[in-house]
KEFIGU-466025 format. One line per field, with one value per residue (C-alpha): residue number from 1; x, y, z. Coordinates in nm, 3 decimals, m for minus. Example, Ala and Ser with C-alpha at 12.3 -4.5 7.8 and 13.67 -1.06 7.14 Angstrom:
i 1, 2
x 1.230, 1.367
y m0.450, m0.106
z 0.780, 0.714
END
This chain:
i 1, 2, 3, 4, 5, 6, 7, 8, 9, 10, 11, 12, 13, 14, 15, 16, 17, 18, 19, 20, 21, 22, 23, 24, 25, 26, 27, 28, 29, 30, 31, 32, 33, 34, 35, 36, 37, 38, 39, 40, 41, 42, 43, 44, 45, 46, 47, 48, 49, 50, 51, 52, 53, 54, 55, 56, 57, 58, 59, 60, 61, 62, 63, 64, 65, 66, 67, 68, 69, 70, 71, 72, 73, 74, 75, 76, 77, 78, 79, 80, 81, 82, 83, 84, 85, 86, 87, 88, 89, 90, 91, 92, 93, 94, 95, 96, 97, 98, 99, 100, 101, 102, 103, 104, 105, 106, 107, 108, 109, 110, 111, 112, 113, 114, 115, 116, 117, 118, 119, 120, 121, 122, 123, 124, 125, 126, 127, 128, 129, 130, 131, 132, 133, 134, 135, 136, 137, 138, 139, 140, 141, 142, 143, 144, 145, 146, 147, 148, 149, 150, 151, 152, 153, 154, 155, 156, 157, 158, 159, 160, 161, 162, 163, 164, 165, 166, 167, 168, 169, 170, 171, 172, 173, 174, 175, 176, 177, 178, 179, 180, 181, 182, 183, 184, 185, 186, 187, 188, 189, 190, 191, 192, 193, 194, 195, 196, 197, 198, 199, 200, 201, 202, 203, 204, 205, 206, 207, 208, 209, 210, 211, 212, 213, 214, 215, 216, 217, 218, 219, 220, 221, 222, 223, 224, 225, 226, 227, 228, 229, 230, 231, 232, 233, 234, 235, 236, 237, 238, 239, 240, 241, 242, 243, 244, 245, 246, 247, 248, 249, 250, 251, 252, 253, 254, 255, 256, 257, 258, 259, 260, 261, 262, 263, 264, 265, 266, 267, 268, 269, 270, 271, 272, 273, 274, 275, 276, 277, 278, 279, 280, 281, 282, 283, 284, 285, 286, 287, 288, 289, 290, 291, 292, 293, 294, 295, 296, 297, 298, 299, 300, 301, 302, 303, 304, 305, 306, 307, 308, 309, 310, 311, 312, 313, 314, 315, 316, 317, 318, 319, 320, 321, 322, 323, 324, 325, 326, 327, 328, 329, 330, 331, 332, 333, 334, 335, 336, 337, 338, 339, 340, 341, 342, 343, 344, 345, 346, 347, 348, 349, 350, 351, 352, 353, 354, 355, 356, 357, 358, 359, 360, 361, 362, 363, 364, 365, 366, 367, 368, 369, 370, 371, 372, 373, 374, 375, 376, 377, 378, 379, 380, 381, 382, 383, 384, 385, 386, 387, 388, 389, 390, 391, 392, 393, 394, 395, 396, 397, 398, 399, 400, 401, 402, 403, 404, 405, 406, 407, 408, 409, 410, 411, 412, 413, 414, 415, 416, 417, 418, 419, 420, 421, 422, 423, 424, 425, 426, 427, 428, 429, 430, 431, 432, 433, 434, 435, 436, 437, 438, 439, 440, 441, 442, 443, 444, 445, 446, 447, 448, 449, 450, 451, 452, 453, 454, 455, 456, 457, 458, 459, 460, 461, 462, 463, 464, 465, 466, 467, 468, 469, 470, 471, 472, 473, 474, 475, 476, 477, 478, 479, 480, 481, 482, 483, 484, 485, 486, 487, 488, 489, 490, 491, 492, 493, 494, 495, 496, 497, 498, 499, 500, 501, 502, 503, 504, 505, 506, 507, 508, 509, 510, 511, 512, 513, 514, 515, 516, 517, 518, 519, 520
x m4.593, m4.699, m4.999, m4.880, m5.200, m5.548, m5.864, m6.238, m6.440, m6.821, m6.921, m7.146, m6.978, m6.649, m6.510, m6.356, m5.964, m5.621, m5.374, m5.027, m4.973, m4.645, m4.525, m4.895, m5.204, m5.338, m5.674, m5.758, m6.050, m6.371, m6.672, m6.878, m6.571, m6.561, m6.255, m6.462, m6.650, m6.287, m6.186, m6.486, m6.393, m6.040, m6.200, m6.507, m6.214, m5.955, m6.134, m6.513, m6.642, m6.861, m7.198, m7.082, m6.975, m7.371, m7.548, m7.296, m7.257, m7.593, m7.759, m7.668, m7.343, m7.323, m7.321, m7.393, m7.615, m7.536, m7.192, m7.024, m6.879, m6.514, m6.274, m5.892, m5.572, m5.211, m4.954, m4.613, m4.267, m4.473, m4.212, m4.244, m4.483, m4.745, m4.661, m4.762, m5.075, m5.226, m5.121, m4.932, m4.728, m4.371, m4.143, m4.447, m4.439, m4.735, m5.098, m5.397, m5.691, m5.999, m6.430, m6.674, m7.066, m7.258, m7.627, m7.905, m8.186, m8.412, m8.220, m8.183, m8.028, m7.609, m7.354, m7.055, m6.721, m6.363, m6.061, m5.650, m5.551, m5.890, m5.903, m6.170, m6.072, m6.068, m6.061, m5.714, m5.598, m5.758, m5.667, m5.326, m5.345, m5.339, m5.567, m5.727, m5.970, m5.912, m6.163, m6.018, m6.396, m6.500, m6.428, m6.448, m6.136, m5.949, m6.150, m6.009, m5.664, m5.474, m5.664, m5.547, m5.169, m5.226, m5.299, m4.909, m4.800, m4.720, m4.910, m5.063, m4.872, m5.035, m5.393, m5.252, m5.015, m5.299, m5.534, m5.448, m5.484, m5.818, m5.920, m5.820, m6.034, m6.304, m6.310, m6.272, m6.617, m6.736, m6.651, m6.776, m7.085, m7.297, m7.230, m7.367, m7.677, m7.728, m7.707, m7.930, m8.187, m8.090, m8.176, m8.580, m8.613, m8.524, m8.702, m9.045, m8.976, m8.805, m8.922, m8.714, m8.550, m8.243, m8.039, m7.718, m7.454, m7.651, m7.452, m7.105, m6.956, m6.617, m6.309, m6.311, m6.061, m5.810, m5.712, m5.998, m6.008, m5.653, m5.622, m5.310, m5.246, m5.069, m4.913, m4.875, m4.816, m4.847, m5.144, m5.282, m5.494, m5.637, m5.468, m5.739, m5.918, m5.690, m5.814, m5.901, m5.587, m5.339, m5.543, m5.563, m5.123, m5.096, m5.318, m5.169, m4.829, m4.872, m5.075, m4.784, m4.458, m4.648, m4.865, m4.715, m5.028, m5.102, m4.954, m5.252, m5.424, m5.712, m5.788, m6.092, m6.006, m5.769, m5.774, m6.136, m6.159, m5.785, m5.673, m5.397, m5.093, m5.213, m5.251, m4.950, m4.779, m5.034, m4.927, m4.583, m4.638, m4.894, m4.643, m4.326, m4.467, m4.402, m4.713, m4.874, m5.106, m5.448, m5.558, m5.866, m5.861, m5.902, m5.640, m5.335, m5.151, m5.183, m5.163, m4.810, m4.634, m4.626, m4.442, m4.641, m4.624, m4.793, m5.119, m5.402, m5.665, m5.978, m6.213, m6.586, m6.703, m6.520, m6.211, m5.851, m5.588, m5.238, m4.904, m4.653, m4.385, m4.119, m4.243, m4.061, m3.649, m3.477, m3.422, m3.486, m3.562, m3.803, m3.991, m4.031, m4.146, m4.443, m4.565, m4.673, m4.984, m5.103, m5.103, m5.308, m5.614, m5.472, m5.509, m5.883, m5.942, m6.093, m5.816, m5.511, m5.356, m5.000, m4.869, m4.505, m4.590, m4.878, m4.905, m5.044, m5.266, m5.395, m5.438, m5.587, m5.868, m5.945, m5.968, m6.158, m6.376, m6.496, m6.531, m6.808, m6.541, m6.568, m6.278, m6.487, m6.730, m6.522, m6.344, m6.009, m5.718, m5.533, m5.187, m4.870, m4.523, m4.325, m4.149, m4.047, m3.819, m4.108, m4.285, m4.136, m4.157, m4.553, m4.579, m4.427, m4.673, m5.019, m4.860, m4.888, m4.673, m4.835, m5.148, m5.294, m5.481, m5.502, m5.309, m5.270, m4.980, m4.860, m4.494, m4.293, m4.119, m3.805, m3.893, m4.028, m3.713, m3.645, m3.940, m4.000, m3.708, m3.818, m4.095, m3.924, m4.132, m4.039, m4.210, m4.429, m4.575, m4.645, m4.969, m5.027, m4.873, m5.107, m4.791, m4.924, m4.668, m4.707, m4.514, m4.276, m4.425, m4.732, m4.631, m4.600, m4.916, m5.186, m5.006, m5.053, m5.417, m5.480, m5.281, m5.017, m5.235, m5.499, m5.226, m5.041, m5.402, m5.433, m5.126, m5.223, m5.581, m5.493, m5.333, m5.021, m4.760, m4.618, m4.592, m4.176, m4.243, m4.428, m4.242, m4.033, m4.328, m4.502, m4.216, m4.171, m4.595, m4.507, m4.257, m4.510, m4.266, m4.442, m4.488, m4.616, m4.253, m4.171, m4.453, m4.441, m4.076, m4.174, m4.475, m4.215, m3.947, m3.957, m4.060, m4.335, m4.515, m4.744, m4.905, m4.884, m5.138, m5.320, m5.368, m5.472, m5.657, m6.016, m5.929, m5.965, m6.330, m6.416, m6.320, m5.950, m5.947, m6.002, m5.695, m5.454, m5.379, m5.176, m5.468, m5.712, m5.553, m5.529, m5.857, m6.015, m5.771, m5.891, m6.249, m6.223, m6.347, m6.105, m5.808, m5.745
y m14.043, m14.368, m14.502, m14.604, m14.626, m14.745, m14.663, m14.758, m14.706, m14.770, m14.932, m15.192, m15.469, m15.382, m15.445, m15.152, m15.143, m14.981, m15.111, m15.074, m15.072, m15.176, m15.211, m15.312, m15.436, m15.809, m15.847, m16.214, m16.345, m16.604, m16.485, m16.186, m16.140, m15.771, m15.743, m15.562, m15.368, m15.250, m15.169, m14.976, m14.766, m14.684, m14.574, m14.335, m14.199, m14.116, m14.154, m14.048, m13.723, m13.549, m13.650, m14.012, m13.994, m13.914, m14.199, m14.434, m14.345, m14.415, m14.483, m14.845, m14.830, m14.699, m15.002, m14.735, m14.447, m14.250, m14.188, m14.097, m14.325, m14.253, m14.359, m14.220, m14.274, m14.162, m14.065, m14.019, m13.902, m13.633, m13.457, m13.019, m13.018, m13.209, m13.081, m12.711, m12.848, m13.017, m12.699, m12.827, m12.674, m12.636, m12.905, m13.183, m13.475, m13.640, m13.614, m13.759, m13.798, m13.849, m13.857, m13.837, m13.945, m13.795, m13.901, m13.642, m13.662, m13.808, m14.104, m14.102, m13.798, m13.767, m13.468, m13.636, m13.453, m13.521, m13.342, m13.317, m13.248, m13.020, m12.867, m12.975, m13.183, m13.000, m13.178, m13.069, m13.199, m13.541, m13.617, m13.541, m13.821, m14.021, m14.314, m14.546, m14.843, m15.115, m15.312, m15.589, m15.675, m15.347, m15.247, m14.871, m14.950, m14.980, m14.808, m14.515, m14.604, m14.424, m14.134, m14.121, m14.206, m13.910, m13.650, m13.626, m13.591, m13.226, m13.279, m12.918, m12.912, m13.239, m13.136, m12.876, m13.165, m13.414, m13.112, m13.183, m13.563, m13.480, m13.270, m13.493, m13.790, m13.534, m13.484, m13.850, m13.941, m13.612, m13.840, m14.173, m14.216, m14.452, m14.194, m13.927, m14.190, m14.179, m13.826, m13.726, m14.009, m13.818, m13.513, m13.609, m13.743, m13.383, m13.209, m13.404, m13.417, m13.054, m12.667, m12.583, m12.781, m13.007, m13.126, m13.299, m13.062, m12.955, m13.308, m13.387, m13.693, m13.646, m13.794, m13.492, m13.518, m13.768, m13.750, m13.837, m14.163, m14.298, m14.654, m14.887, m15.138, m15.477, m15.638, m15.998, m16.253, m16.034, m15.896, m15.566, m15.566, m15.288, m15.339, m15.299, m15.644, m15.858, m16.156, m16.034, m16.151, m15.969, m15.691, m15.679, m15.740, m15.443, m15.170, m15.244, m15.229, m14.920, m14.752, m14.823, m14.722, m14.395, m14.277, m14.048, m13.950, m14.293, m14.377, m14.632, m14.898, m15.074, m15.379, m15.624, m15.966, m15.932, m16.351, m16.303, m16.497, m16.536, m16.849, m16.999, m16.926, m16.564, m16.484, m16.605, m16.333, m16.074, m16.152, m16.038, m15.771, m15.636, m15.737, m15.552, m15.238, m14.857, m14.832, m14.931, m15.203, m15.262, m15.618, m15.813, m16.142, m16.564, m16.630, m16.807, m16.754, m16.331, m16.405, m16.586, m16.314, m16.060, m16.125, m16.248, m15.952, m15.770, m15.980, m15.953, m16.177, m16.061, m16.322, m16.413, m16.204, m15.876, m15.849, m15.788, m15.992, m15.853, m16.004, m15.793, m15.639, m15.866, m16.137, m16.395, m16.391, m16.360, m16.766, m16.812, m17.152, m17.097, m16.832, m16.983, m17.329, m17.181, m16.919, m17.081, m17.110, m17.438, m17.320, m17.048, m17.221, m17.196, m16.814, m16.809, m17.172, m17.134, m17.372, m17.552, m17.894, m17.941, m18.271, m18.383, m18.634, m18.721, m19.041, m18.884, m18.636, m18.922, m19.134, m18.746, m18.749, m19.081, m19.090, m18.758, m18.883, m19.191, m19.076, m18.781, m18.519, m18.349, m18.079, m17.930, m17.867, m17.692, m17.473, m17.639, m17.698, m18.037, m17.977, m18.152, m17.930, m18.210, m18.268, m18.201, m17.963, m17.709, m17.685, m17.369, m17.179, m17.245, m17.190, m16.871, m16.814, m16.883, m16.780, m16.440, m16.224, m16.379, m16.433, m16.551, m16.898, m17.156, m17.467, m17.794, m18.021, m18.377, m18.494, m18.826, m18.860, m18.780, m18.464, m18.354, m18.226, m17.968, m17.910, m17.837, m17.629, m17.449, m17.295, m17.223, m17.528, m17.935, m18.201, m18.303, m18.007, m17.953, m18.069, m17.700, m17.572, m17.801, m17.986, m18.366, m18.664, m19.007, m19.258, m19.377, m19.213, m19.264, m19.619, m19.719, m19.662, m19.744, m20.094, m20.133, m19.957, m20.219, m20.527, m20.706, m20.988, m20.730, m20.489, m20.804, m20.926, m20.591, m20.575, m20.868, m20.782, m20.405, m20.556, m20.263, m20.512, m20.750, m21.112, m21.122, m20.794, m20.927, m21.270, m21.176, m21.109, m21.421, m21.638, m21.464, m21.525, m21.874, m21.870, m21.769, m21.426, m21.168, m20.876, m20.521, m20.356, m20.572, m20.503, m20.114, m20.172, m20.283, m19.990, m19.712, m19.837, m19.482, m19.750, m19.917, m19.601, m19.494, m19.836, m19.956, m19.660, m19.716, m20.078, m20.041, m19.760, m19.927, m20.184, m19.800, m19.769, m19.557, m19.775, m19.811, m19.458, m19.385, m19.588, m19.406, m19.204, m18.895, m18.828, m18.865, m18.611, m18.365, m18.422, m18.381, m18.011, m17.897, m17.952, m17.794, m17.454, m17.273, m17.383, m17.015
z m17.668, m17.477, m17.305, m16.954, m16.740, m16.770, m16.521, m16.539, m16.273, m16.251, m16.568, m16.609, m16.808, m16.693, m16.314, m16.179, m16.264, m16.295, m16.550, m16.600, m16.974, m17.104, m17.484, m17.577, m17.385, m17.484, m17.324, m17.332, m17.202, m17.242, m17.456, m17.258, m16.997, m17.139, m17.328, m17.626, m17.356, m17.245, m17.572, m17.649, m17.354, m17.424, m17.822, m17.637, m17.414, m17.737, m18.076, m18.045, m18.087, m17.847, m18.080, m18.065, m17.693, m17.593, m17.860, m17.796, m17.389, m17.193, m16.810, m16.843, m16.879, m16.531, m16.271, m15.993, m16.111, m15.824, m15.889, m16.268, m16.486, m16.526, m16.781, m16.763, m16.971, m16.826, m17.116, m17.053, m17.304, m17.440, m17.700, m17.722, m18.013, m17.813, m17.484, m17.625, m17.806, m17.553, m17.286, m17.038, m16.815, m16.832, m16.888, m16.811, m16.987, m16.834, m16.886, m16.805, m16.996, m16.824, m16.946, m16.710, m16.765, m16.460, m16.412, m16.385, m16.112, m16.411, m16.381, m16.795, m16.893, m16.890, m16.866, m17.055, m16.964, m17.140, m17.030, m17.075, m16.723, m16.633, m16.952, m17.185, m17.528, m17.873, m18.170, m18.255, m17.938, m17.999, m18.324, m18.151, m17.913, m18.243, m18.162, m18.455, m18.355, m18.643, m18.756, m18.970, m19.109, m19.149, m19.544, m19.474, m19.212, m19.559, m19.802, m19.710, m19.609, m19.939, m19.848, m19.521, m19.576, m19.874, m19.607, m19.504, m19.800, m19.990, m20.315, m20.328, m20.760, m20.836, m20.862, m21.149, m21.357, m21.341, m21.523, m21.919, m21.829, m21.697, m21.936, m22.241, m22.014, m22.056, m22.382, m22.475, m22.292, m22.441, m22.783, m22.707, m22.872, m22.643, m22.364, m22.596, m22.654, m22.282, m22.221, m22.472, m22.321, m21.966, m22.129, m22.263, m21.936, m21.746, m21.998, m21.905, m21.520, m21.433, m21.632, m21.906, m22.187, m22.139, m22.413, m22.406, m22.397, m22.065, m21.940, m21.915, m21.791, m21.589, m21.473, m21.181, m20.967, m21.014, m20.657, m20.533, m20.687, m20.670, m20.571, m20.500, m20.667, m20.579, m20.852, m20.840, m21.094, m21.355, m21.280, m21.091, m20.810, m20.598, m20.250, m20.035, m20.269, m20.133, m19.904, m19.534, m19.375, m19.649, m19.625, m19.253, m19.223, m19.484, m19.364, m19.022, m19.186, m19.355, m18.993, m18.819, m19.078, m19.231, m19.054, m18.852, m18.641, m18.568, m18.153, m18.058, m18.265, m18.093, m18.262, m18.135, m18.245, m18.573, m18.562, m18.739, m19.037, m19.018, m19.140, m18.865, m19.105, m19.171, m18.803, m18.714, m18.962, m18.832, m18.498, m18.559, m18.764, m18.419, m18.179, m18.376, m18.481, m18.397, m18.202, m17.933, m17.909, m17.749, m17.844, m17.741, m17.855, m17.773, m18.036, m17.904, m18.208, m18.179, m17.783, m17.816, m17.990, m17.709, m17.400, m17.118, m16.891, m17.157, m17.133, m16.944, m16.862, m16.826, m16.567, m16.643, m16.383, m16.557, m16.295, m16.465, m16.380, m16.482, m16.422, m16.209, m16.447, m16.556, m16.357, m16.572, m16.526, m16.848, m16.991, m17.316, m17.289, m17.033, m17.194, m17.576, m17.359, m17.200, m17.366, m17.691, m17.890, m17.737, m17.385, m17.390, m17.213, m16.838, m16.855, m16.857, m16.649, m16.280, m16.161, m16.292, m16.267, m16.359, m16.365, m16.499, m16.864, m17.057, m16.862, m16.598, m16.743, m16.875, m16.549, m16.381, m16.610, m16.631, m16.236, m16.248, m16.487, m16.283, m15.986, m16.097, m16.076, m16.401, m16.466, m16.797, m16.552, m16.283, m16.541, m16.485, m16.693, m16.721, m16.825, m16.902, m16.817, m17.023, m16.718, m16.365, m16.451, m16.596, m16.283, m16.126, m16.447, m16.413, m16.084, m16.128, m16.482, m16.258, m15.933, m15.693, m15.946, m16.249, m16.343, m16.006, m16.116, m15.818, m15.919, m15.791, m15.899, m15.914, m15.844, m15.832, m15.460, m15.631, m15.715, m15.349, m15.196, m15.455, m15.486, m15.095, m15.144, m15.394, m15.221, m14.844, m14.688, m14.563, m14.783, m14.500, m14.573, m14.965, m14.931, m14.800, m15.110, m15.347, m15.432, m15.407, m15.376, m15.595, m15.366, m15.537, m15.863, m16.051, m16.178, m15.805, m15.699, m15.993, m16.021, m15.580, m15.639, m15.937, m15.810, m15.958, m16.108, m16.248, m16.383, m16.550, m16.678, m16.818, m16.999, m17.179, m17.263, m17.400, m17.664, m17.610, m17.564, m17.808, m17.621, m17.623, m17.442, m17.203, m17.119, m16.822, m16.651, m16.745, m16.637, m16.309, m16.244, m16.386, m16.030, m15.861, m15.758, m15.981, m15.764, m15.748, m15.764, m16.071, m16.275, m16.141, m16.249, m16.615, m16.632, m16.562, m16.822, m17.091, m17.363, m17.208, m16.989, m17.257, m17.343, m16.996, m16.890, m17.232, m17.096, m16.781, m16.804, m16.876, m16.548, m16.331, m16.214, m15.975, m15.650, m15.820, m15.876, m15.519, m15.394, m15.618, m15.300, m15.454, m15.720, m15.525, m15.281, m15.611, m15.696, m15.366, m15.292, m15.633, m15.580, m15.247, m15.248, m15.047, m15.307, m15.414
END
């Protein structure tokens, strides 16, 4: 049985939505964008019971009191054992689980409904569904896990072996002498508080039942520990584990940010273990280590004002390359940013921000991301990632005029025209233009003064300002050689005040389309 569909409509905290779950759902989002809030409704729809659906459900969770609240969940590959519990029809194997909270004229009190294709839930039926919220810092999450991975299993003759071992328990605390102390100090005290007279053989210790207090034990370097006392992220990885290979009710885990208290290593392995698992998935989290193990068509980003944004289905073509490239811990940020930048290298996200910077243009501010795609050829592969069939961010980018015919071609339009793409130009690249903004003389001083540069590096530009034939296309020349373009920009970067910035022509034309308010 899998989870295919998702539908909230009317809830406060959460924008009104349909998803299209795949493997697993990956809610990512900023603090208070409602990925918990969405969470909590997928566990009212299939884990709470009706007591917990009215003190947990109430008139403010209903953005419109005037119409119900509505929560439903579409399963599909229902096999015959389900199909007959949860009475469908025939050879169906789709249903649709749906709660209602309707709002009385007293504008407090709620009629809470939940159904299985019209007919109301049982219990039965929703334990069937087979849904378990996890939470990693809860200890009763795991306190109780042997217990609940003992429930499968057919241990009815047990109870019966484990009786002599009991009883001889028994009898040895029956023997101990200090326990005999306290029982017959148990004892005077009963005797003065309650009628009658107590003495000790009215008081037994016991073992009971054996069952009832097994434990599992890890045993590591020579030494037992209960399994559940392990650190938080061991514990976490095993109970999931175990939830997903033996538990054979278990179809849906909702987890709200496993990454807590997670050191990076351990959620790394806990990513894996979530993302390769029997069940299904529902993950909110801000981690990009959990976020990077699932593929990115099964994330969705959740925007500050509550609105889901989810990628079409296989929006990314099969390359390997492409795929392990982008979607990787470190570039999680764009998924939650009002707007993107994407320039080619890290010498011009340097040069970007520095120009934003002086000229009062903060990108913090505006909630947009400054990223590098480690070169031209990356670009597609993020415009596709942020684009129409992904995750719908506007972007902006940078290119170097070699770049702007493929580019052009790329997206079905002439390069005169990129500009209406957000696709800005750096004539002849970057280097060009930031020496012609700064000068040759001031870009040569600057070279000098940053200290970057070892003299001999230098001296074919002193000689030809020596000649008096030192140029802007010579020292752009010297800027763009691969050795020298990091500690060129390093150098000349505090010579870029705000008038320089300005005459930097293609980043001033990024900086002015992503400021603009119609960009997206």
């Amino acid at each position: 049985m899998r989870l295919t569909d998702l539908t909230i409509d009317n809830h406060t905290r959460v924008a009104d939505c349909h998803l299209d779950i795949r493997r697993h759902l990956v809610l990512v989002g900023t603090n208070d964008s409602g990925k918990s809030s969405l969470l909590r409704c997928l566990d009212l729809l299939l884990g709470a019971d009706t007591a917990t659906l009215y003190a947990d459900i109430s008139a403010g969770d209903l953005r419109d009191p005037h119409q119900p609240l509505r929560i439903e969940a579409t399963f599909t590959d229902l096999d015959p054992d389900r199909r007959t519990l949860f009475g469908l029809a025939g050879h169906a194997t789709t249903m649709h689980v749906t709660l209602t909270a309707t709002m009385h004229d007293d504008g407090q009190t709620l009629t809470i409904r939940r159904t299985i294709d019209g007919t109301d839930m049982t219990v039965p039926r929703l334990h069937a569904i087979g849904w378990t919220m996890f939470d990693p810092t809860d200890p009763d999450t795991t306190r109780h896990m042997t217990d609940r991975l003992l429930d499968d299993l057919d241990l009815d003759d047990l109870p019966r072996r484990l009786e002599p071992i009991s009883t001889q328990a028994d009898q040895a605390l029956a023997n101990t002498p200090q326990l005999n102390q306290l029982r017959d100090r148990i004892a005077e005290q009963l005797t003065a508080a309650l009628p009658g007279r107590f003495q000790r053989n009215n008081l037994a210790f016991s073992v009971g039942n054996l069952l009832e207090h097994l434990t599992l034990e890890l045993h590591r370097k020579g030494r037992p520990r209960n399994l559940w006392a392990q650190s938080s992220g061991m514990r976490t990885g095993v109970a999931i584990t175990l939830l997903d290979a033996l538990d054979r009710d278990t179809q849906l885990i909702g987890i709200d940010e496993p990454e807590t208290h997670l050191h990076p290593a351990s959620q790394r392995n806990l990513a894996r273990l979530l993302a390769q698992g029997r069940s299904q998935k529902i993950i909110a989290t801000h981690a990009p280590d959990i976020i990077s193990a699932f593929d990115p068509d099964q994330v969705t980003v959740i925007r500050a004002d509550g609105h889901c944004v989810q990628p079409d289905r296989d929006f990314l073509d099969d390359d390997a390359r492409t795929m392990l490239h982008l979607w990787d811990g470190s570039r999680i940020e764009p998924l939650t940013a009002n707007r993107v930048i994407v320039v080619e290298g890290v010498t011009d996200r340097i040069l970007v921000e520095r120009c934003a910077d002086v000229t009062g243009r903060s990108l913090d501010a505006s909630g947009t991301t400054l990223l590098q795609a480690d070169g031209w050829g990356n670009m597609d592969a993020w415009r596709r990632l942020l684009g129409d069939h992904g995750y719908r961010i506007p972007m902006v980018q940078l290119i170097d005029a070699d770049a702007a015919d493929t580019t052009a071609s790329q997206l079905h339009t002439t390069v005169d025209r990129l500009a209406e793409h957000h696709v800005h130009v750096s004539h002849p690249d970057l280097e060009g233009e930031y020496v012609h903004a700064l000068g040759a003389d001031t870009t040569w001083q600057a070279l000098h003064e940053g200290n970057h540069f070892k003299p001999s590096e230098l001296r074919t530009l002193d000689g030809l300002r020596d000649q008096g034939s030192l140029d802007e296309e010579r020292v752009a020349a010297f800027c763009r050689t691969p050795r020298h373009k990091t500690a060129a920009i390093l150098a000349i970067l505090p010579f870029v005040d705000a008038t320089v910035a300005r005459r930097i022509g293609s980043i001033e034309r990024l900086l002015a389309d992503n400021a603009d308010s119609r960009l997206g």
